[in-house]
N, C-alpha and C positions, 0 to 999 in steps of 0.2 A: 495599465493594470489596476491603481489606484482609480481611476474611475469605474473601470467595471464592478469592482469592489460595492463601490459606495453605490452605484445602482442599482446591487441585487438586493445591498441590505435597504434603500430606499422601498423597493421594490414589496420585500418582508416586512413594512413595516405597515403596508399602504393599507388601510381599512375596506377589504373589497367587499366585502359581504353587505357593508351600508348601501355599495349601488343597487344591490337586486332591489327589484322594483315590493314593493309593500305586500300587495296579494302571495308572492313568494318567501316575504322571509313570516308573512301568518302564517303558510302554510307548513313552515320547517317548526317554527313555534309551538304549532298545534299537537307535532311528537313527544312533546316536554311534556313533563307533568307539570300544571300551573301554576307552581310556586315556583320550578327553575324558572319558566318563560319569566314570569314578571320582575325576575332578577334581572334581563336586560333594559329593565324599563328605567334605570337608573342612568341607563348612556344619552338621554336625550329623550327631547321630549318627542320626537318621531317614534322613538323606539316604546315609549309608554301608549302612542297610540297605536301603535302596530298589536300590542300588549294585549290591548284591552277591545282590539276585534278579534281573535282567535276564538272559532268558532268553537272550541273545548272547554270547559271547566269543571275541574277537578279537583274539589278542598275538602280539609278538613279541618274542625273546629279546633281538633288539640294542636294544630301547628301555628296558631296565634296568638297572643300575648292574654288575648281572653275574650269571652265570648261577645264583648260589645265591639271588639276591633273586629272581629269576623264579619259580625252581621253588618258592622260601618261598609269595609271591604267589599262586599259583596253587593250592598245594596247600590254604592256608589257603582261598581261594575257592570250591574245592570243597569242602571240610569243611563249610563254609556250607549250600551248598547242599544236601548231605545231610543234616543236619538240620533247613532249612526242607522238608524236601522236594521242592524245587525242582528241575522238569527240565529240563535247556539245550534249548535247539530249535535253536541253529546253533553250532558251535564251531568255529576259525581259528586254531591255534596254528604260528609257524616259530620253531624251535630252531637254533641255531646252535652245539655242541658244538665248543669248540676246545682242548679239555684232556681227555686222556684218562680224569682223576679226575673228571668229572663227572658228577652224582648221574644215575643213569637211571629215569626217568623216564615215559616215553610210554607204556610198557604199562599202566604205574597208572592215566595220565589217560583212556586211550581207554576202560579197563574199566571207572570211574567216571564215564564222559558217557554210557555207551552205555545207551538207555533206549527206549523205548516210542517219544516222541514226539518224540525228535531227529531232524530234517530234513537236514541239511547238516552233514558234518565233514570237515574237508581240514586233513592234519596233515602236517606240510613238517619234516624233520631235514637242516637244511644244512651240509655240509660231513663229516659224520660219516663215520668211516672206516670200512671195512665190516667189522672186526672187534666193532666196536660197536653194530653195528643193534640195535634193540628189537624183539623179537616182537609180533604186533599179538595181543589176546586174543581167545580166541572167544568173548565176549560180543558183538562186534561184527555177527555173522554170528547172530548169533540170537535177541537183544534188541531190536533196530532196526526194527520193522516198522512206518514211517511214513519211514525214511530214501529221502531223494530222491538225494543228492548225494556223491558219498565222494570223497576224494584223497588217498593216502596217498604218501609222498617219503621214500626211505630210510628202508625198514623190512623185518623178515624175517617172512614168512611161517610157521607151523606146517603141519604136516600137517593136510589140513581134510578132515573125515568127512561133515560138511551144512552148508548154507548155507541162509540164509532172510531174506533180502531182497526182500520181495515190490513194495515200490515204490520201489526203487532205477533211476535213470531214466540216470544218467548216473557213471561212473566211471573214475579214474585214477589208472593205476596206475605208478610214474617210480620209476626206477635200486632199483627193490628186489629181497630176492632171494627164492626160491620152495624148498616142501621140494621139489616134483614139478612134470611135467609135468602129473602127477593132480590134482594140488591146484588150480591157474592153470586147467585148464581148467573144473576144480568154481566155481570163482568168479564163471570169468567168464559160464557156461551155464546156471548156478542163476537168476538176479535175472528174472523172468518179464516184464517192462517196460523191461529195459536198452533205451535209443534210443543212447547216446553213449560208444564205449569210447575209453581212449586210451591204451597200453605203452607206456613210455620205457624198455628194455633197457638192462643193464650186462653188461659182462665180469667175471666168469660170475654168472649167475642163475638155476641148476642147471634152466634151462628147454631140451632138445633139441628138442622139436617143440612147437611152437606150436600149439595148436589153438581156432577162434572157432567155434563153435555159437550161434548165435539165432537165433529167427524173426523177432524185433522190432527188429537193432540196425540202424539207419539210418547212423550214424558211425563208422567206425571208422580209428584212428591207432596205426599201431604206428612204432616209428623206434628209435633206437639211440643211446646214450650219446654219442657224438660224431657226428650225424647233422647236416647241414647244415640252415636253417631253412629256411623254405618259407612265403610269407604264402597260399599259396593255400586253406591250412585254414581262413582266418576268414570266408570268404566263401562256404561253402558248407556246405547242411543234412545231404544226406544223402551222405556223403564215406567212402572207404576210402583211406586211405596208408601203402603201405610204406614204409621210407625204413631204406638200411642196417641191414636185419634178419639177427641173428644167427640163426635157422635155418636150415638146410639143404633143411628141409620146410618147404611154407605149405599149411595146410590150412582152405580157405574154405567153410564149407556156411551152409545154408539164406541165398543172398546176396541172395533176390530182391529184400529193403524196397530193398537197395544203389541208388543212382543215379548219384553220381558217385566217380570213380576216380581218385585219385593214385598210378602206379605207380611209384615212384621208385628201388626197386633192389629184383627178387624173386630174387637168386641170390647167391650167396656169394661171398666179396671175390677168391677163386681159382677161379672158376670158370671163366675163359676160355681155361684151360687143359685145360678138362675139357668143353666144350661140347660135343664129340662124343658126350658118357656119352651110351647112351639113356636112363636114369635123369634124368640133368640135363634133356635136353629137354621127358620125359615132366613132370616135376615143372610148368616154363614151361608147358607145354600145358595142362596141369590148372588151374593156375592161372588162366589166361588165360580158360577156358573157364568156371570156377568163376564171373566175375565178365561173363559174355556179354550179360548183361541190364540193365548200367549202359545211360544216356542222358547222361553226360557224360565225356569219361575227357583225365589229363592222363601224358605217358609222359616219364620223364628220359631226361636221354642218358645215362647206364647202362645203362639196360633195352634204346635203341637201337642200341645198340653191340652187346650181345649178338645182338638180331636183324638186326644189319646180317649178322652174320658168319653167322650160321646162313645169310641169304637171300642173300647172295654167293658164301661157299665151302661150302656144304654142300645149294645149295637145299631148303633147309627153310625153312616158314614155320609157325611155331608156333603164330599167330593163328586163332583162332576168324573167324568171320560178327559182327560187332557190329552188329545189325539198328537197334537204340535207337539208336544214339550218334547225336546231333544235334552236339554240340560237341567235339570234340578239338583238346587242347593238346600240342605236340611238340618237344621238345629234338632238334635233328638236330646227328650228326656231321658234317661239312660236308664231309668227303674224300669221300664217296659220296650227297653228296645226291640227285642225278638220279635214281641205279638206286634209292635206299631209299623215296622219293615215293609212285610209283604204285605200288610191292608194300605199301606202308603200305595205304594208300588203298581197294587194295582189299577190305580187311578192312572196311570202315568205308561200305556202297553207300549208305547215308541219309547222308550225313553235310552238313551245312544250315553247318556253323560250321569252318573251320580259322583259329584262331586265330596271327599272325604278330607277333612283333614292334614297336615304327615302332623301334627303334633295334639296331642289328644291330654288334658289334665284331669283326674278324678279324684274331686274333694271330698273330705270325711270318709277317706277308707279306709273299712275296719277289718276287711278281711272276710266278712260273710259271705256267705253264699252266693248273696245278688254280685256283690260285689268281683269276687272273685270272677262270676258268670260272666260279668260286663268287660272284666280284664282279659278273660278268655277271647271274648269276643271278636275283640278289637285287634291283640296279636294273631288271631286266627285267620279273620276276615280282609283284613287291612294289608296289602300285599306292599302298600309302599310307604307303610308308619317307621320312621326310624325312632321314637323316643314315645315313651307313654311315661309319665309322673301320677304320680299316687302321693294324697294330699294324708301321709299315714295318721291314723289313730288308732290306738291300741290302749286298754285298760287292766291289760294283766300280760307279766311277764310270757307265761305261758301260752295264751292266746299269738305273741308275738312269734312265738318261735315258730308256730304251726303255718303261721301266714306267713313268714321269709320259706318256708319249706315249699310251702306252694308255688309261690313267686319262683324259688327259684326253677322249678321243675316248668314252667311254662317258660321260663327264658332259655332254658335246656333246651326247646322245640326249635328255636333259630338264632343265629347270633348277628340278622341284618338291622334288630332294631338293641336299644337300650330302657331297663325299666328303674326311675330313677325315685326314692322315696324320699320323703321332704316332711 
């Protein structure tokens, strides 16, 4: 019985995982985020070479003692790799440069991952002041032909002559800056299978006109360094969103993979001043028209404001026929709700989905007329509002009473919602 004993705990003690052969235990490695794996690298020095071929790497600058042990680590890791001959297949580097003597770096790393069979690289420079962007190399652009995935975050651009990214599927490109309008559109109209674009603009990122050309891209996100978030991107496949775009021009072709539409501001932060240009209109019209073929579209109230004002004081309606659109989502100005509805609406004759709110807030209400009208509105219209709040303001007693008299007389009308003054 005492030897059985002692056999089994012999048994549990036995280091079996060191037999798998090496290609197997990189392969289990390669699941780890790269700071665990290289924690085994302290059991032996087999176990540091196994380490240091996992075709993954994944760091980040704030988890090292500081930023010359990073770049030490790193550089040393790929020295590695070039002399096992060893190709990375996924690489995940965020820098975080907070000293302006600090070593640079990122052109060296991108131009030594960049290889044949790298799949995924998203390379993040947090914080970096724009005088010290890295140029990205053009090895990247023409060594890569198995690359799926790219991200590149504050970095500068070179002037690019050819791009060759034949299976690049999905791409993002945040706060960098560009030689040309030439180049951004070489990029973005080269990758023959782009399905997912996404431009995160800075002031300035010597980009005047914007220009998206594919036949294949299904996604597309443009927005603006200080652009408000918006959760409606994560819920949808085949998506386009403006949102606070620094151009003046938006030029949309071949849109038809396009299906749904987030239009959140297509005109410049002074335009409303200039909404008469026929230029400005033409520009909205084209636009509009460019993207006729979506089947789901969501409009901010920017965009509605502007077409409030064309479709009130200028009778203009810039909208195209939206035959597709089954679902439309709509930020209204609430000062002209009534007249802005049905000139909406009839742009939109299929239309199966108008999505509403259930919670609805109206600030500086004073109880006036619009006001009141707009309260009406909403408990009238709104079949499945359980709560309306009223952001109350009131400057005489009296004024006060007549407005809870009202209030209360339209709550009178149902008891499924609640109206709650604040």
């Amino acid at each position: 019985m005492y030897d059985e004993y002692r056999a089994r705990y012999l048994r549990a003690r036995e280091d079996t995982i060191s037999k798998l052969p090496d290609p197997l235990l990189c392969q289990i490695l390669s699941h780890l985020p790269t700071k665990d794996a290289f924690r085994t690298s302290v059991l032996s020095h087999r176990w540091k070479t196994v380490c240091l071929s996992v075709p993954n790497l994944d760091l980040d600058s704030s988890e090292f003692p500081d930023y010359d042990t990073f770049v030490t680590f790193i550089d040393e890791l790929l020295a590695f790799s070039r002399e096992e001959n060893s190709l990375l297949y996924k690489v995940k580097l965020s820098l975080r440069k907070e000293d302006e003597n600090d070593q640079y770096c990122v052109t060296r790393w991108i131009d030594s991952v960049a290889n044949p069979k790298l799949n995924h690289l998203d390379v993040e420079c947090v914080l970096v002041n724009r005088k010290f962007l890295e140029v990205v190399p053009q090895s990247i652009y023409i060594q890569c032909d198995t690359l799926v995935y790219l991200r590149l975050h504050r970095v500068s651009f070179g002037e690019l002559k050819s791009v060759s990214l034949p299976c690049l599927k999905t791409m993002r490109l945040e706060h960098n800056v560009y030689a040309s309008d030439a180049s951004l559109e070489l990029l973005i109209s080269s990758p023959p299978v782009l399905e997912d674009l996404s431009i995160v603009r800075m002031v300035p990122d010597n980009v005047k006109v914007l220009r998206v050309r594919s036949q294949t891209l299904t996604s597309l996100h443009v927005d603006y360094l200080y652009g408000e978030g918006d959760g409606f991107v994560d819920h949808l496949d085949s998506y386009l969103k403006f949102e606070d775009d620094l151009s003046d021009v938006k030029v949309i072709t071949n849109s038809v993979s396009l299906e749904k539409v987030n239009v959140a501001f297509v005109f410049g932060e002074n335009d409303f001043a200039h909404v008469v240009d026929l230029p400005k209109r033409n520009m909205v019209s084209n636009f509009f028209n460019s993207i006729s073929g979506v089947k789901e579209m969501k409009i901010s109230l920017y965009t509605m404001e502007f077409l409030d004002y064309n479709w009130v004081w200028e009778s203009y309606n810039p909208l195209p026929q939206f035959c597709n659109v089954s679902t439309l989502k709509v930020t209204f100005s609430v000062l002209n709700l009534d007249m802005m509805m049905p000139t909406l609406l009839e742009s939109f004759p299929n239309l199966k989905s108008l999505v509403l709110k259930l919670f609805v807030k109206i600030k500086r209400f004073n109880g006036g007329p619009v006001d009141m009208e707009v309260a009406r509105y909403f408990l009238e219209k709104s079949q499945v509002l359980k709560k309306l709040v009223l952001d109350f303001k009131c400057s005489a007693f009296e004024q006060g009473f007549y407005m809870l008299r009202d209030l209360i007389a339209l709550l009178r009308r149902s008891s499924s919602y609640q109206i709650l003054l604040c």
